[in-house]
DRENKOL-364117 format. One record per residue (C-alpha): residue number from 1; x, y, z. Coordinates in Angstrom, 2 decimals. Example, Ala and Ser with C-alpha at 12.3 -4.5 7.8 and 13.67 -1.06 7.14 Angstrom:
# DRENKOL-364117
SITE    i     east    north       up
SITE    1    12.30    -4.50     7.80
SITE    2    13.67    -1.06     7.14
# end
This chain:
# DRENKOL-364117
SITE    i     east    north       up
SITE    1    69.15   114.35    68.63
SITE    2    71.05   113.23    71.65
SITE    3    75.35   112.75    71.86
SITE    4    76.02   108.86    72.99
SITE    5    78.48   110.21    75.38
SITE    6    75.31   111.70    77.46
SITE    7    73.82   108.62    76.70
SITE    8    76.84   106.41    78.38
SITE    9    76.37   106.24    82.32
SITE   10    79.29   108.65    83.34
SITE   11    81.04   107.04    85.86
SITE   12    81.53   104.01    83.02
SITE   13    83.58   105.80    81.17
SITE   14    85.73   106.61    84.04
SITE   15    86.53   103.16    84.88
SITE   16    90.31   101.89    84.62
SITE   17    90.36    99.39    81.47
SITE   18    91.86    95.51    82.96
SITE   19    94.88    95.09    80.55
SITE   20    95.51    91.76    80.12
SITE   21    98.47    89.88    79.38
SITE   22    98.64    89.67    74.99
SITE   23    98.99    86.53    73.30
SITE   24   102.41    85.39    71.90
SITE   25   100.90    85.96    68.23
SITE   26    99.92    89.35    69.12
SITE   27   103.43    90.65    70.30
SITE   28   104.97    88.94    67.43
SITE   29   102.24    90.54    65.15
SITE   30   102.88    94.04    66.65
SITE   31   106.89    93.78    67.15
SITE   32   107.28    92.51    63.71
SITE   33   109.96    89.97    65.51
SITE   34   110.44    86.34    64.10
SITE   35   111.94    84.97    67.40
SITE   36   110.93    82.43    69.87
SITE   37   108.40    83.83    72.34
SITE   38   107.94    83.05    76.24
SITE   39   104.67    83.75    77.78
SITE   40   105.21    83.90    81.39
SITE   41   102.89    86.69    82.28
SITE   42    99.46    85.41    83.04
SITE   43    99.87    82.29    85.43
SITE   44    98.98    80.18    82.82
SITE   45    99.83    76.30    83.29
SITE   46   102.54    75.95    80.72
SITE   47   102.87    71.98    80.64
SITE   48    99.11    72.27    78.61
SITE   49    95.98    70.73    78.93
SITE   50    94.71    68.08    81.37
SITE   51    94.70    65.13    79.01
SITE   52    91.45    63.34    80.09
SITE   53    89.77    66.82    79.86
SITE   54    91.06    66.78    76.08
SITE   55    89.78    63.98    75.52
SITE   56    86.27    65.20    76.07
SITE   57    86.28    67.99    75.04
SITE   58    87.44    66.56    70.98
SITE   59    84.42    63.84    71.97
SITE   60    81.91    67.03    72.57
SITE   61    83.12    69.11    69.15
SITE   62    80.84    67.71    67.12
SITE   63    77.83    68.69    69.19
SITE   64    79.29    72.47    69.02
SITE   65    76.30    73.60    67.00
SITE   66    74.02    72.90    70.23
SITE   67    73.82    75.82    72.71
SITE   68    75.09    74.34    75.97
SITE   69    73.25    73.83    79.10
SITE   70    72.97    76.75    80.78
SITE   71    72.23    74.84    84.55
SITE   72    75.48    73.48    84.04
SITE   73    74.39    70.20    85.17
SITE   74    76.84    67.79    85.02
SITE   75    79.43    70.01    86.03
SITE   76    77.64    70.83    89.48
SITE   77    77.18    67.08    90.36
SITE   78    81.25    66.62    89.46
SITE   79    81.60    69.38    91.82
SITE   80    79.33    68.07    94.37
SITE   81    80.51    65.00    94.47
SITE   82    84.59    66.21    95.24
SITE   83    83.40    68.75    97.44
SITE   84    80.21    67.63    98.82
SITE   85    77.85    70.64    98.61
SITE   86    74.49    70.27    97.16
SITE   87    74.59    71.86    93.19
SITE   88    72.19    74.84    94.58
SITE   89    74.75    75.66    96.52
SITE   90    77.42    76.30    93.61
SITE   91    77.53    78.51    91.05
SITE   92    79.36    78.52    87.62
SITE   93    81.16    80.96    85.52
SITE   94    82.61    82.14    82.48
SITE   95    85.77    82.21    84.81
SITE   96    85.60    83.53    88.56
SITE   97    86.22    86.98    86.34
SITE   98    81.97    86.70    85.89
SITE   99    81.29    85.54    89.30
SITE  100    83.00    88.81    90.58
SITE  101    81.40    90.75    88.03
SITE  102    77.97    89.18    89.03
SITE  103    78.52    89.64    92.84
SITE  104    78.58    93.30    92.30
SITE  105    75.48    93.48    90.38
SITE  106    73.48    92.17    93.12
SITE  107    75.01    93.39    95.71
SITE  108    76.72    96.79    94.95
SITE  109    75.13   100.04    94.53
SITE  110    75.32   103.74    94.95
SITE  111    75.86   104.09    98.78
SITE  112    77.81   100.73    99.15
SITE  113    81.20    99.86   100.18
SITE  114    83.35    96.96    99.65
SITE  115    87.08    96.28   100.82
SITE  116    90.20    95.03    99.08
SITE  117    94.19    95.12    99.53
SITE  118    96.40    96.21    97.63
SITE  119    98.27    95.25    95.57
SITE  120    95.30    92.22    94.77
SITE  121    93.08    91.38    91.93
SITE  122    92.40    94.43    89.97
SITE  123    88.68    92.94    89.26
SITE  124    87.67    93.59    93.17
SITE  125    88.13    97.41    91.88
SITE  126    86.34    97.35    88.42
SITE  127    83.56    95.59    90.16
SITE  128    82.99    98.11    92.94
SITE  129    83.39   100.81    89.49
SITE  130    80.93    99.48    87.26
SITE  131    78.32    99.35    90.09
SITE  132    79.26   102.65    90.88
SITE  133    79.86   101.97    94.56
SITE  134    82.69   103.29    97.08
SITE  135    85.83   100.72    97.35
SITE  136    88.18   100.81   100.34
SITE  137    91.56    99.54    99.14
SITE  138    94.19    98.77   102.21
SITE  139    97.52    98.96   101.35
SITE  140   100.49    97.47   103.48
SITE  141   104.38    97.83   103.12
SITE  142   105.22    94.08   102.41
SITE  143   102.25    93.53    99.77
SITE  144   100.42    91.44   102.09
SITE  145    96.55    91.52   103.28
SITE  146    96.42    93.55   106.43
SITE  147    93.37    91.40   107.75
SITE  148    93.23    94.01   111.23
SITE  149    92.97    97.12   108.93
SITE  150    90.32    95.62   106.45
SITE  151    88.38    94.32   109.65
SITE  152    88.52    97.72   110.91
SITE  153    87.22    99.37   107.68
SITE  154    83.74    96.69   107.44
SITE  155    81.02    99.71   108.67
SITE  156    77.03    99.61   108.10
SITE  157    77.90   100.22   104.23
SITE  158    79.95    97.30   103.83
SITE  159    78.57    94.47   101.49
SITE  160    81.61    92.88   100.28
SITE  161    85.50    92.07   101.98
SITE  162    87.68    90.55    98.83
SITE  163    90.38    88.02   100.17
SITE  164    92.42    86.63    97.65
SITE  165    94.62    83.79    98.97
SITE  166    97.11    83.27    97.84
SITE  167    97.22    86.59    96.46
SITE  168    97.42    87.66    93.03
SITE  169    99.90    89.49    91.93
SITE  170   101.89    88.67    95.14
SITE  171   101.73    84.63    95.86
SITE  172   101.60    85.65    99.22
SITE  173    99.34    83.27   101.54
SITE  174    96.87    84.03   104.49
SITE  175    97.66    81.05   107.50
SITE  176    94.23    79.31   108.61
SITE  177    94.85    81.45   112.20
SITE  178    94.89    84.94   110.84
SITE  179    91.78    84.42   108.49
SITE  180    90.25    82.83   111.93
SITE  181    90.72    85.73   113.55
SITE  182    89.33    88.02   110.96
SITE  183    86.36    86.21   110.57
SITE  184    85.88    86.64   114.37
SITE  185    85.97    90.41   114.27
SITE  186    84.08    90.66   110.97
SITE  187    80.89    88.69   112.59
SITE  188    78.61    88.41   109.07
SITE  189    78.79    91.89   109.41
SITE  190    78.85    91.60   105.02
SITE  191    79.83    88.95   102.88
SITE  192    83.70    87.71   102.67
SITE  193    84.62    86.17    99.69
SITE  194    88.20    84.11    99.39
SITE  195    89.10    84.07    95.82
SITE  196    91.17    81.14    96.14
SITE  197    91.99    80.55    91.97
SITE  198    95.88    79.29    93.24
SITE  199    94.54    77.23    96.12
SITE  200    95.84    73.92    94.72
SITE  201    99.65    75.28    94.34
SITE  202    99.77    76.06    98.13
SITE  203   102.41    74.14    99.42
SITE  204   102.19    75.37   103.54
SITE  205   100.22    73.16   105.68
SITE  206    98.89    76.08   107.46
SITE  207    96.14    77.17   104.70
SITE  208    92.86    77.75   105.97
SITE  209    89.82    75.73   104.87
SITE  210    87.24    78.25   103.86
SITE  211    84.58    75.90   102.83
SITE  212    84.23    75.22   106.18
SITE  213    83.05    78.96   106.92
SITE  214    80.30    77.90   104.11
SITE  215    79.81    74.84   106.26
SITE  216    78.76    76.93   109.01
SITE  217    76.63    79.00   106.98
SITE  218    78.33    82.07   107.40
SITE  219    78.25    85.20   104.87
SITE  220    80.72    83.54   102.82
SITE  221    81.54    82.47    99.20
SITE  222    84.68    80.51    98.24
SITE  223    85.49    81.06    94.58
SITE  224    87.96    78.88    92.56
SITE  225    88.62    78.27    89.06
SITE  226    90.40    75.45    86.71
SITE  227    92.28    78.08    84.30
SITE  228    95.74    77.30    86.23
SITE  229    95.78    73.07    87.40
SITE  230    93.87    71.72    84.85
SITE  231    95.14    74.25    81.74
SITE  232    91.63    75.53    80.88
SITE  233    92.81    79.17    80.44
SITE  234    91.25    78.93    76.87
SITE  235    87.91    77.90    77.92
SITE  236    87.11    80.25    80.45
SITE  237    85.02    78.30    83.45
SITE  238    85.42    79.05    87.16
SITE  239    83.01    78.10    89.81
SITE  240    81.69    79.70    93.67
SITE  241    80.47    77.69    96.65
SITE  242    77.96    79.58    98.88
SITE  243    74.86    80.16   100.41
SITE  244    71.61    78.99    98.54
SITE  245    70.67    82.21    98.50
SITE  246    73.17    84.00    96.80
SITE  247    73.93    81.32    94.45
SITE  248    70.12    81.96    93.60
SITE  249    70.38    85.38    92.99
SITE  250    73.62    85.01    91.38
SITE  251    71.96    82.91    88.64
SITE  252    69.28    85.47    87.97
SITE  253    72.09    87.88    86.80
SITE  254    74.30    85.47    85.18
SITE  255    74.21    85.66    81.38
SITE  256    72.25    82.83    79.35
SITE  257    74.50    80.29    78.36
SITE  258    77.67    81.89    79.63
SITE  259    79.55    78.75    80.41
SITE  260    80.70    76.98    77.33
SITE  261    79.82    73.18    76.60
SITE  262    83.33    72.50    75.91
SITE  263    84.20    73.71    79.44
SITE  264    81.83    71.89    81.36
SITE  265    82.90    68.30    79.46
SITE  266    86.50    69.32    80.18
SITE  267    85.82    69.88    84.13
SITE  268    83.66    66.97    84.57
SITE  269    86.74    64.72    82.91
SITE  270    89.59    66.82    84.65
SITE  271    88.56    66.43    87.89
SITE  272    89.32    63.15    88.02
SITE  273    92.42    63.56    86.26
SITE  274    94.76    62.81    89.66
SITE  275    97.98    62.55    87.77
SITE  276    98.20    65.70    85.40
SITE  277    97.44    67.88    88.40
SITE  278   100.25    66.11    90.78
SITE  279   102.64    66.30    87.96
SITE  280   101.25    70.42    87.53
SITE  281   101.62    70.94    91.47
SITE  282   105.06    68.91    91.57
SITE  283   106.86    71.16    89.40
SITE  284   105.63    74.39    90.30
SITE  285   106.83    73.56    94.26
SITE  286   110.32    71.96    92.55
SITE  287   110.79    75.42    90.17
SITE  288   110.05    77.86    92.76
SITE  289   113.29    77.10    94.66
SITE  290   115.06    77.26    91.54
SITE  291   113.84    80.57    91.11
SITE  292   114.29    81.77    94.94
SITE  293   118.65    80.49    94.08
SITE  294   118.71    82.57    91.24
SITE  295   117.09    85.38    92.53
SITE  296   119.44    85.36    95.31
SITE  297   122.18    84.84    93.06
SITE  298   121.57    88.18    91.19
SITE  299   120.91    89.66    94.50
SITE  300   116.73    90.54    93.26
SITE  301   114.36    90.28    96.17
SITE  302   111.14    88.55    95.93
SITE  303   107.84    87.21    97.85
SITE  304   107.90    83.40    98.88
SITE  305   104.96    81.96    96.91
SITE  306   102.05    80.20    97.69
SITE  307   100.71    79.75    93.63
SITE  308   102.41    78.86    90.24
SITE  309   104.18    82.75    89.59
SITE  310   106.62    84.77    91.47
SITE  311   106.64    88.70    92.18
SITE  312   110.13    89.65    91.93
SITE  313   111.72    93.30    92.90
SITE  314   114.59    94.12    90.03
SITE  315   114.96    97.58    91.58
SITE  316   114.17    98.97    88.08
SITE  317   111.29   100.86    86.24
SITE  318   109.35    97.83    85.55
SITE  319   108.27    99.32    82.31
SITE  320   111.67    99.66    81.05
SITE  321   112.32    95.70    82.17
SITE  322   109.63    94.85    80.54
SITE  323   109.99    95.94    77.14
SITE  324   113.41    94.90    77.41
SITE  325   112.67    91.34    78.25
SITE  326   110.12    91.92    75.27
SITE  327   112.93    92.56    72.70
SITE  328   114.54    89.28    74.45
SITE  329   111.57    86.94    73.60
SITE  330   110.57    86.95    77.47
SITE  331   107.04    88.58    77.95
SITE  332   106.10    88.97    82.06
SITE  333   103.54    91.15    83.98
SITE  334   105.24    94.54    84.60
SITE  335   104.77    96.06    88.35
SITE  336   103.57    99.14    87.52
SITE  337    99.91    97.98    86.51
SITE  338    99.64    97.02    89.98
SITE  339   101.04    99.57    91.91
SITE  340   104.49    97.96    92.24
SITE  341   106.82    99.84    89.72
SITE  342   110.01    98.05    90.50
SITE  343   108.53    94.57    90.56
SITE  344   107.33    91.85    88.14
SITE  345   105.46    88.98    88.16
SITE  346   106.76    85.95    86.54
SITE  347   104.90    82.52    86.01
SITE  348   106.81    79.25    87.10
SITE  349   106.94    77.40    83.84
SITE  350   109.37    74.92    82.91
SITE  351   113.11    74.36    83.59
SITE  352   113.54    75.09    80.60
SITE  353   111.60    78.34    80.22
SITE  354   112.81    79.68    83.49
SITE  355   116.19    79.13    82.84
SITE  356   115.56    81.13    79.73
SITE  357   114.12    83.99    81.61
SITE  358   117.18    84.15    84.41
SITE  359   119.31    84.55    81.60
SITE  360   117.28    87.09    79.87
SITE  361   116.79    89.16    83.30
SITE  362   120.35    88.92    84.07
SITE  363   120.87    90.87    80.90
SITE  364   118.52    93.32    81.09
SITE  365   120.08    94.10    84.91
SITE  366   123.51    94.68    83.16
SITE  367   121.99    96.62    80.63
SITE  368   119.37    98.91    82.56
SITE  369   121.64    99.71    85.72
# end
């Protein structure tokens, strides 16, 4: 009789769980509080759903007892249409979560390196874990991507750069020059991949255009996602632009039916929905400044953003903000997951709902200092 532990690969069990942000019903289930809850801890887009993409997806409920089509047909040729690159050149997702997890099945190993900064997307690092491969994470003072120092670490082992931009947990945004100049130095030397989930919020006409790098046909893969601008959190569906031939091997690792049918109805319908997304971007841009005055005002510093949240210093344990915020009805991303223990991230929500939060946070300060 064998143990399951020595049947569990050992270096899974010393990976670093993802702890995501809980549901509203889940705090309230596990605080036993019967108050108004505000989720502004997982980017989500708080004015709702892209209405034409609700539309179809209460048209497609009644086909729910189909399994849905695993090519994802419809939603390439949406894609390929707005972007114009062929469908075998784009690959879909349950999120751009499985299109991470999927690059580092084929091309991590034992022996293999791949690059992130941090603070960034915590998925770069479980990816590189689960493979069991070697990650070099590049830290700089001001929580931004030091492109020179991740350039400098690419070697013969490298198979993957991660470049999220803007940056998640930080908003912070690469300029079109500086990822030039990488790119230069890095020579398809591996493969770079711009996780660019906030891309639409970026308000700076500087942002570089990384689908032209795929253009080119250089080592690259663009990966984006309609969670955040269309309000598809729920349904999980992301999507990559690359070469032919890693999209190809990406589908030979991708999961059978692993993209919902409701998802690829609602993409296909929100993509042309022009108006909910200027109405999504128009806000965020108009609420960010509100939160940059009060910031200032309660003298808390904080990174200019590029996407729809806000990483904010409150010169406090984070943990201790948090849960106080908590008790307040306020529920954010603490700092400390991320390697910032003073700092939390805060999504840009509504007037409404931000003004709630100021006035929450300018409690806690008065209360914690």
């Amino acid at each position: 009789m064998r143990n399951l532990e020595d049947l569990i690969l050992p270096h899974i069990m010393d990976i670093a769980e993802y702890v995501p942000g809980k549901p509203v019903k889940e705090v309230q289930r596990e605080l036993g509080l019967d108050i108004e809850f505000h989720k502004l801890a997982s980017n989500e887009n708080t004015i709702g759903v892209s209405p034409k993409a609700l539309e179809a997806i209460k048209a497609e409920l009644e086909n729910l007892f189909w399994y849905p089509e695993h090519s994802c047909y419809y939603a390439k040729q949406a894609l390929s249409e707005k972007l114009g690159f062929p469908p075998n050149q784009i690959s879909m997702g349950n999120g751009a979560v499985e299109i991470i997890a999927d690059l580092g099945h084929v091309l991590l190993g034992p022996g293999d390196e791949s690059i992130m900064a941090s603070p960034s997307f915590m998925w770069y690092r479980i990816a590189a874990e689960i493979t069991n491969s070697k990650l070099i994470s590049i830290e700089h003072p001001d929580f931004i991507h030091d492109l020179p120092k991740m350039a400098e670490a690419v070697n013969e082992n490298t198979k993957i750069v991660w470049i999220c931009n803007p940056n998640n947990p930080t908003g912070t945004m690469l300029t079109a020059d500086e990822v030039d100049d990488f790119m230069k130095i890095v020579d398809d030397r591996c493969l770079v991949v711009f996780d660019e989930a906030y891309n639409q919020y970026v308000e700076r006409d500087d942002y570089p255009d990384t689908l032209n790098y795929v253009r080119e046909r250089r080592n690259v893969m663009v990966l984006r996602t309609f969670a955040k601008i269309l309000g598809l959190a729920g349904l999980r569906i992301g999507y990559g632009i690359g070469p032919k031939l890693l999209v190809s091997a990406l589908e030979k690792v991708r999961p059978t039916f692993s993209v919902n049918s409701l998802a690829q109805v609602a993409i296909v319908a929100g993509l042309k929905d022009d108006e909910f997304i200027r109405k999504t971007i128009e806000r965020t841009w108009k609420e960010k400044r509100y939160y940059y005055s009060e910031c200032d005002r309660l003298g808390m510093k904080y990174l200019p953003t590029e996407a729809n949240f806000i990483l904010i210093n409150t010169g406090i344990d984070s943990k201790k903000v948090f849960d106080n915020l908590k008790m307040k009805g306020i529920l954010v991303r603490p700092g400390w997951i991320f390697n910032a223990p003073a700092w939390v991230r805060v999504t840009i929500s509504s007037h409404d709902e931000n003004e709630k939060f100021f006035a929450a946070i300018e409690e806690a300060l008065k209360e914690l200092r």
